[in-house]
N, CA, C and O atoms as a printed pandas DataFrame, in Angstrom:
     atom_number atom_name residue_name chain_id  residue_number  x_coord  y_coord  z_coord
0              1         N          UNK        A               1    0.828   -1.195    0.000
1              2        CA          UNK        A               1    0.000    0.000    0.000
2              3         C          UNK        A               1    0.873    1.261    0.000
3              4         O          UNK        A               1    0.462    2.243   -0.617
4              5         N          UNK        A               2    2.067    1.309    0.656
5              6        CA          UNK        A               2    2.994    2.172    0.981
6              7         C          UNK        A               2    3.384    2.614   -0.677
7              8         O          UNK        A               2    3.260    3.720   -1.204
8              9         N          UNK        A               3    3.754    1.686   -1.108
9             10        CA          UNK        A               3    4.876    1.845   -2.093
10            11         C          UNK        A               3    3.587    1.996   -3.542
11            12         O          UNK        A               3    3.986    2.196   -4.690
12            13         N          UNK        A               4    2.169    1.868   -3.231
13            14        CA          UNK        A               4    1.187    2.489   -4.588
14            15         C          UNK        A               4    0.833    3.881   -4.411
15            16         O          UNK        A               4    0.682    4.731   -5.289
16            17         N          UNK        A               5    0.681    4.040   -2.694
17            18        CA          UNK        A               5    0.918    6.005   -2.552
18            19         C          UNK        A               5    2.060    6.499   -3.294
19            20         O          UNK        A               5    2.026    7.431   -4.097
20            21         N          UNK        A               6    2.995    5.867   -2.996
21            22        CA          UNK        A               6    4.338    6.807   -3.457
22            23         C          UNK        A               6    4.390    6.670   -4.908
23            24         O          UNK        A               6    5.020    7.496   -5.570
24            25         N          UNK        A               7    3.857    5.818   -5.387
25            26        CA          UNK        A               7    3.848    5.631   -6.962
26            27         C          UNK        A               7    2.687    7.081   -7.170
27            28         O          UNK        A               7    3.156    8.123   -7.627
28            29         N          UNK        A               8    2.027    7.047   -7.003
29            30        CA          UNK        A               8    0.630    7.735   -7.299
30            31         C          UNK        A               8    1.261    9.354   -7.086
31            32         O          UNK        A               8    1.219   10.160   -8.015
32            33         N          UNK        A               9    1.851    9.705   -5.723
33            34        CA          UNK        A               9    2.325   10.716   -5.182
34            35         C          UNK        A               9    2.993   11.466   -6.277
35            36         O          UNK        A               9    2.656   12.578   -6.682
36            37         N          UNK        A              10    4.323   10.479   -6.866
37            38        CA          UNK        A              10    4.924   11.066   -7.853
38            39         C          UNK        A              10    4.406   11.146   -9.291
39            40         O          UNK        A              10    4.875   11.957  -10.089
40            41         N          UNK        A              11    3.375   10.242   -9.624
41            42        CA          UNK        A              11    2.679   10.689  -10.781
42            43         C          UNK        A              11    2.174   12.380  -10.346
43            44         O          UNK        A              11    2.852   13.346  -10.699
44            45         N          UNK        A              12    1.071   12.502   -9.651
45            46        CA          UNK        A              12    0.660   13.869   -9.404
46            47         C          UNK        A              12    1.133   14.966   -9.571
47            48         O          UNK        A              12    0.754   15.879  -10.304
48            49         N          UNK        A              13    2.337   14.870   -8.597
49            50        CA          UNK        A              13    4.026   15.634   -8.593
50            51         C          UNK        A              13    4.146   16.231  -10.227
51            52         O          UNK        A              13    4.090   17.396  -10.622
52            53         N          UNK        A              14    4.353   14.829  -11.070
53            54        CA          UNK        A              14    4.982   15.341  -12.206
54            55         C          UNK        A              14    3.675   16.059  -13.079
55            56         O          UNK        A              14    3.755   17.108  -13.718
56            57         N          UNK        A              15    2.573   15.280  -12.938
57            58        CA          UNK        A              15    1.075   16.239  -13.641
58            59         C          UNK        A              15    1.427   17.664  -13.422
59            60         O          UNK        A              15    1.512   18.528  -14.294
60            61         N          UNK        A              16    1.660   17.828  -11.879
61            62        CA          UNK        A              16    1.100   19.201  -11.419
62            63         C          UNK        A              16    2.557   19.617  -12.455
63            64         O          UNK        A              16    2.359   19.950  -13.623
64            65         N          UNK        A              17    3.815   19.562  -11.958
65            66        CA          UNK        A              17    4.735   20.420  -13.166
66            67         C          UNK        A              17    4.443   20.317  -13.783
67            68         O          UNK        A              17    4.702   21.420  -14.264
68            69         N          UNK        A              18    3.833   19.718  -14.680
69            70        CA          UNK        A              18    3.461   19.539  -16.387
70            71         C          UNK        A              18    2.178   20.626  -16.763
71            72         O          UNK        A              18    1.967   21.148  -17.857
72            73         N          UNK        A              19    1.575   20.753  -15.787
73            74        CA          UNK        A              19    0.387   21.234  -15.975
74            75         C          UNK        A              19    0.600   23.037  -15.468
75            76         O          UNK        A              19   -0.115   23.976  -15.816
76            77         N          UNK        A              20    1.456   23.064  -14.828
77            78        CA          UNK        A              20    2.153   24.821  -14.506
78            79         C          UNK        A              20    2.798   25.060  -15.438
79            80         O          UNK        A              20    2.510   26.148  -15.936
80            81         N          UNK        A              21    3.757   24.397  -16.047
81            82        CA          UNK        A              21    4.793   24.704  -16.893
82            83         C          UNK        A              21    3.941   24.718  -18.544
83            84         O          UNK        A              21    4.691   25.015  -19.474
84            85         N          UNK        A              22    2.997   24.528  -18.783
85            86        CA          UNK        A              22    2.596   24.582  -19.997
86            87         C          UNK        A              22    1.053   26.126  -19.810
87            88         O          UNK        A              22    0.494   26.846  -20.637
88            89         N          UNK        A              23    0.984   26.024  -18.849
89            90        CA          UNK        A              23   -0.035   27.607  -18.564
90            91         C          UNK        A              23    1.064   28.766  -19.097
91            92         O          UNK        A              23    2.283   28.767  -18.921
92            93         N          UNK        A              24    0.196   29.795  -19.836
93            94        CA          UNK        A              24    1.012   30.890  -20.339
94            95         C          UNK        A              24    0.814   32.019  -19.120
95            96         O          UNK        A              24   -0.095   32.037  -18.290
96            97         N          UNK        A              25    1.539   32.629  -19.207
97            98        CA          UNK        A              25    2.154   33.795  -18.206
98            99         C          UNK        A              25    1.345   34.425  -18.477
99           100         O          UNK        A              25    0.827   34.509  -19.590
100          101         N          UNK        A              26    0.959   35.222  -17.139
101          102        CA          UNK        A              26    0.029   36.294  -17.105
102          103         C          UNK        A              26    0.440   37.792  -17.702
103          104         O          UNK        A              26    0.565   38.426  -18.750
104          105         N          UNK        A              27    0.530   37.863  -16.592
105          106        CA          UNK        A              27    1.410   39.232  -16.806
106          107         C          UNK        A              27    2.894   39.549  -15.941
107          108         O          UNK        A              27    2.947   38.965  -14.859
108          109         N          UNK        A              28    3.911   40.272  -16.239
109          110        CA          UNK        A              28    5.220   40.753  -15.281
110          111         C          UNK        A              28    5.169   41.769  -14.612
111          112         O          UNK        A              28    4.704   42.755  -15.185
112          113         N          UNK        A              29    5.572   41.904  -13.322
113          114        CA          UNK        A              29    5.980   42.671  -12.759
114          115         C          UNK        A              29    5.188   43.602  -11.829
115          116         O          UNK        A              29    4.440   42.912  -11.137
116          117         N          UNK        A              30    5.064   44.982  -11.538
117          118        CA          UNK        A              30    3.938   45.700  -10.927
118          119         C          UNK        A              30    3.048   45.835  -12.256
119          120         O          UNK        A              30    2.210   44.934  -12.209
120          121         N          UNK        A              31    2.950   46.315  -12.990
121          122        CA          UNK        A              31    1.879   46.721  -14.228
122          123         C          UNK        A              31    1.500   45.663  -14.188
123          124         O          UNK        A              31    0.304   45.916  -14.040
124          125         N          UNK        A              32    1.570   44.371  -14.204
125          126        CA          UNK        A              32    0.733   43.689  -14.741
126          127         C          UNK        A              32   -0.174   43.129  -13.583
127          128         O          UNK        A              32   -1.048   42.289  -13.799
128          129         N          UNK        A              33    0.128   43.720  -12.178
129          130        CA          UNK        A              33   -0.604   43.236  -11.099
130          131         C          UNK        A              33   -1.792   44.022  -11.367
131          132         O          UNK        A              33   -2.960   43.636  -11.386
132          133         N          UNK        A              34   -1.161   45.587  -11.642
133          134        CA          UNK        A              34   -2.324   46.491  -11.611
134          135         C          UNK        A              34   -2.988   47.142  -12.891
135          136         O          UNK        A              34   -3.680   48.157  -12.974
136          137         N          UNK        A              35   -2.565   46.243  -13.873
137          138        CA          UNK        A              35   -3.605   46.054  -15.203
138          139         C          UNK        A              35   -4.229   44.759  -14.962
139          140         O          UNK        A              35   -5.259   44.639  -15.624
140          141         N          UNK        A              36   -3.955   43.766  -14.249
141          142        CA          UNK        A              36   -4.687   42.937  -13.860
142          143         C          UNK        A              36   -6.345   42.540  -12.855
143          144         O          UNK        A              36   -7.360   41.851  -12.754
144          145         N          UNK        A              37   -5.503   43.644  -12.321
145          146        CA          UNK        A              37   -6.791   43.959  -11.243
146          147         C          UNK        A              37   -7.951   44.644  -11.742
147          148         O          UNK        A              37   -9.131   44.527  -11.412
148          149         N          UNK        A              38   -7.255   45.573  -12.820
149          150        CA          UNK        A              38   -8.253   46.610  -13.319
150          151         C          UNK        A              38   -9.425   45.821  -14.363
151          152         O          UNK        A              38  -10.641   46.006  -14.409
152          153         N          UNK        A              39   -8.617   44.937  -15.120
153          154        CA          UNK        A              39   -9.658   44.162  -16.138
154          155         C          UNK        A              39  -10.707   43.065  -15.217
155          156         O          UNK        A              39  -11.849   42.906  -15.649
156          157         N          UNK        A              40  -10.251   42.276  -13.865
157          158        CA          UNK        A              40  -11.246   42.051  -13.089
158          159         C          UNK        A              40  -12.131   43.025  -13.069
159          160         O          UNK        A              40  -13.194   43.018  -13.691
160          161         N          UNK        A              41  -11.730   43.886  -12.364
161          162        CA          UNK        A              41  -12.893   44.950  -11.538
162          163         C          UNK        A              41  -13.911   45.331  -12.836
163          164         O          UNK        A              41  -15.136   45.370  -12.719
164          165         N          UNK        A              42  -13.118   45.628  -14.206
165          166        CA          UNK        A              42  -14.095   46.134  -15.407
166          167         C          UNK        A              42  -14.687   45.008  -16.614
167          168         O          UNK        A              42  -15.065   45.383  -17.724
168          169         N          UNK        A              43  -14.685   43.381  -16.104
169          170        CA          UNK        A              43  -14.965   42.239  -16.104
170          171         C          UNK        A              43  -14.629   41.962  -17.715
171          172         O          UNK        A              43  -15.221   41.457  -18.669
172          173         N          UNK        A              44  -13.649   42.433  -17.523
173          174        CA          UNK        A              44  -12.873   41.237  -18.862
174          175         C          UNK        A              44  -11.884   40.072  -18.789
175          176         O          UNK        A              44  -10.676   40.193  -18.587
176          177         N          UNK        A              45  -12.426   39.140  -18.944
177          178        CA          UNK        A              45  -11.957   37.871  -18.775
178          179         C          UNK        A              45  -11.077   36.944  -19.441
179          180         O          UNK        A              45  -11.415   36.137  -20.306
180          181         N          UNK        A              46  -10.145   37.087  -19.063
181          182        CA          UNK        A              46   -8.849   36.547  -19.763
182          183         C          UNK        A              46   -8.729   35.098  -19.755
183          184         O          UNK        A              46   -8.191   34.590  -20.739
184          185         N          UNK        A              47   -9.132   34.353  -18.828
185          186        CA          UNK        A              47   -8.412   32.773  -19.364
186          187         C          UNK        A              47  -10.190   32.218  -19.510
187          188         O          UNK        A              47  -11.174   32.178  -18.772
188          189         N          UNK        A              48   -9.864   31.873  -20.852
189          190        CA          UNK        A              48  -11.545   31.108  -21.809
190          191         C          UNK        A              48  -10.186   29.751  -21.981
191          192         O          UNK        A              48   -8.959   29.713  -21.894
192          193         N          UNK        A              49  -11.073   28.984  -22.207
193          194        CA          UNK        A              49  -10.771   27.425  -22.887
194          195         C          UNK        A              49   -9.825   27.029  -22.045
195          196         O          UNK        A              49   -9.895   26.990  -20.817
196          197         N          UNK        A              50   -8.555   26.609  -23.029
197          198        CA          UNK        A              50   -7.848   25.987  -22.453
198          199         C          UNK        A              50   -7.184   26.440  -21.312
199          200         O          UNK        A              50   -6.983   25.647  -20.392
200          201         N          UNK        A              51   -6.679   28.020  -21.210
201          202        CA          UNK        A              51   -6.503   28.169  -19.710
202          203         C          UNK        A              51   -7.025   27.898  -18.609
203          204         O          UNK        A              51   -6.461   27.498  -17.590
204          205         N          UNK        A              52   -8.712   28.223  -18.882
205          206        CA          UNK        A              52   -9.515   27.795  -17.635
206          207         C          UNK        A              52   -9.159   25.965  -17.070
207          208         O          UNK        A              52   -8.898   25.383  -16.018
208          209         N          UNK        A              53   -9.388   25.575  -18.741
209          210        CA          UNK        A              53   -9.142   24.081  -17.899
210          211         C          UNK        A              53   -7.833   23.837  -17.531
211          212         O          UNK        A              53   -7.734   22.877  -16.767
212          213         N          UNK        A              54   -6.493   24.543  -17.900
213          214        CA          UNK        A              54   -5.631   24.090  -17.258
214          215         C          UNK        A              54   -6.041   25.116  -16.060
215          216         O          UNK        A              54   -7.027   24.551  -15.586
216          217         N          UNK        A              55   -5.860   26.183  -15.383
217          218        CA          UNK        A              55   -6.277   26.664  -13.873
218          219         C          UNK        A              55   -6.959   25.533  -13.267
219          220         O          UNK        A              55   -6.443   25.196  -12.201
220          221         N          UNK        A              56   -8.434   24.525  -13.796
221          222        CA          UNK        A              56   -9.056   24.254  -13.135
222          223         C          UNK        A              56   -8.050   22.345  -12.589
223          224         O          UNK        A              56   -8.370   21.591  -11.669
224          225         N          UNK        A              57   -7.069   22.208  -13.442
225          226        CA          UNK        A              57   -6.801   21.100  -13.629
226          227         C          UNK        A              57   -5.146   21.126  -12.606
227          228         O          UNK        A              57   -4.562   20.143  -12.148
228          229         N          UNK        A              58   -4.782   22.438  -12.510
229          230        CA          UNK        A              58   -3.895   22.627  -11.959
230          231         C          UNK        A              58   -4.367   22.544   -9.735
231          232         O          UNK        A              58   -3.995   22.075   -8.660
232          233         N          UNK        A              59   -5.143   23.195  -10.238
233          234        CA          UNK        A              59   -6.184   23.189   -8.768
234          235         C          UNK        A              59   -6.369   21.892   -7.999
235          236         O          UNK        A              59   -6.175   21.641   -6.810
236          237         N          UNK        A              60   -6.862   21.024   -9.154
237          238        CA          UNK        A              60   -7.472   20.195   -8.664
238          239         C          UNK        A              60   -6.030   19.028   -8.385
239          240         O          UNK        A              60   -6.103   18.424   -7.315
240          241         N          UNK        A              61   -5.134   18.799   -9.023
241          242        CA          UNK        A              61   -3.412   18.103   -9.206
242          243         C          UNK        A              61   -3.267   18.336   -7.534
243          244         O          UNK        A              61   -3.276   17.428   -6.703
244          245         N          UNK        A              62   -3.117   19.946   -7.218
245          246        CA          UNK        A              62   -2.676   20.719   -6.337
246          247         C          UNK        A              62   -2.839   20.045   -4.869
247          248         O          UNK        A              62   -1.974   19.618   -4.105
248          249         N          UNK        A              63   -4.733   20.118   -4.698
249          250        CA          UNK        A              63   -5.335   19.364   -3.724
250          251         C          UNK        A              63   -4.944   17.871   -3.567
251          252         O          UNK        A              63   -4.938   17.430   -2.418
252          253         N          UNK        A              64   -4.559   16.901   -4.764
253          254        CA          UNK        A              64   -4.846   15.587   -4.705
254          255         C          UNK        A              64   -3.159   15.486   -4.488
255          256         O          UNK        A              64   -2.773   14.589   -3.739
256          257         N          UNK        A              65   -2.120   16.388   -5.124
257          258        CA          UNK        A              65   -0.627   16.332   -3.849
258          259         C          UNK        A              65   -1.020   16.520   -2.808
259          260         O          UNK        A              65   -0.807   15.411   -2.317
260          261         N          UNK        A              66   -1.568   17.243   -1.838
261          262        CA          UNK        A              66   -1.516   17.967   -0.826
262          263         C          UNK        A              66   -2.112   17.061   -0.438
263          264         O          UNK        A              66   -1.525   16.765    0.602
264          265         N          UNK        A              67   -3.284   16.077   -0.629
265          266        CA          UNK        A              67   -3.899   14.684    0.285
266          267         C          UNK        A              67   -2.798   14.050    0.320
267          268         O          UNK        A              67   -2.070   14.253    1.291
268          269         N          UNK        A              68   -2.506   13.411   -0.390
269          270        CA          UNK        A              68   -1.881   12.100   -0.916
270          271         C          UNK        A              68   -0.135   12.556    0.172
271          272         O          UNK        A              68    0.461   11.716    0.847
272          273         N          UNK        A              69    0.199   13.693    0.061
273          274        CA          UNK        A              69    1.654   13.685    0.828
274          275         C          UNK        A              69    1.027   13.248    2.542
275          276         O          UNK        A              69    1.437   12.291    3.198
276          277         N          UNK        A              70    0.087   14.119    2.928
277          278        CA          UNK        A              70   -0.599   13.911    4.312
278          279         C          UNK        A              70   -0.571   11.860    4.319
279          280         O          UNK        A              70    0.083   10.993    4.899
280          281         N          UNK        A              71   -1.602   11.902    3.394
281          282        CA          UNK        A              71   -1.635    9.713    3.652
282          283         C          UNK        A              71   -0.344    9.333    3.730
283          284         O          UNK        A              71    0.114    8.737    4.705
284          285         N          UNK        A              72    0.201    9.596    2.890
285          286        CA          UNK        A              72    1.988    9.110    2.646
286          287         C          UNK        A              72    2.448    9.296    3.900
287          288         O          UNK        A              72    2.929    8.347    4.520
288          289         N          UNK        A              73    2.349   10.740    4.526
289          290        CA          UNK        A              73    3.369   10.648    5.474
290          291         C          UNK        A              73    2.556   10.262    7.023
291          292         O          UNK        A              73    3.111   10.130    8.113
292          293         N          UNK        A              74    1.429   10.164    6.787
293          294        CA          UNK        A              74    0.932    9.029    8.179
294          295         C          UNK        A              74    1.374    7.488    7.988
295          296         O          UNK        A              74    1.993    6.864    8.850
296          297         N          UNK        A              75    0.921    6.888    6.575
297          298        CA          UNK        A              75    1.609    5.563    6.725
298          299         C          UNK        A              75    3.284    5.581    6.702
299          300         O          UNK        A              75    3.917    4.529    6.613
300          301         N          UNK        A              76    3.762    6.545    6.768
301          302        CA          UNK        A              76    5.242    6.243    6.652
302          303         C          UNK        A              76    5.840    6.065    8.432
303          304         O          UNK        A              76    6.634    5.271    8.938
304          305         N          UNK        A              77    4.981    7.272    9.044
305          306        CA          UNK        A              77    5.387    7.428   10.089
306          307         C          UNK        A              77    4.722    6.208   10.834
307          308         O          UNK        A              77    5.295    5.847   11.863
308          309         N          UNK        A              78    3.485    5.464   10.415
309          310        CA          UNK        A              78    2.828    4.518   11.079
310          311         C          UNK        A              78    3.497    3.148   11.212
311          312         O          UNK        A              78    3.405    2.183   11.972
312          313         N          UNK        A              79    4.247    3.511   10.078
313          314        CA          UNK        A              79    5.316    2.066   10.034
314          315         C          UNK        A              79    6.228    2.034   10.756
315          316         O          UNK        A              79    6.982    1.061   10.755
């Protein structure tokens, strides 16, 4: 059981890099915090399609590391 978490763990691991590293960059620096903010507030919406699903896919990678290290490291320590 130990050793299909840790298999699983590092699949996720490498999703989640795979899945950050292929999202395009927002914006740099201060301007783009605060041209960023501004197109929220005046509701123009920048990530349609495939960004959304990678954001939503990155999210979700994110949570299922963040379980999966917690299980891992109770059965590790349980052993």
């Amino acid at each position: 059981m130990d050793v299909v978490l840790k298999i699983i763990l590092v699949i996720f691991s490498l999703g989640l890099i795979a899945v950050v590293l292929l999202q395009r960059g927002k914006s740099a620096g201060l301007s783009g915090a605060i041209t960023g903010g501004a197109e929220q507030l005046f509701g123009k919406q920048k990530a349609r399609g495939l960004d959304l699903f990678l954001q939503r896919l990155t999210v979700g990678l994110a949570i299922g590391f963040f379980i999966l290290s917690l299980v891992v490291a109770y059965f590790v320590k349980a052993a």
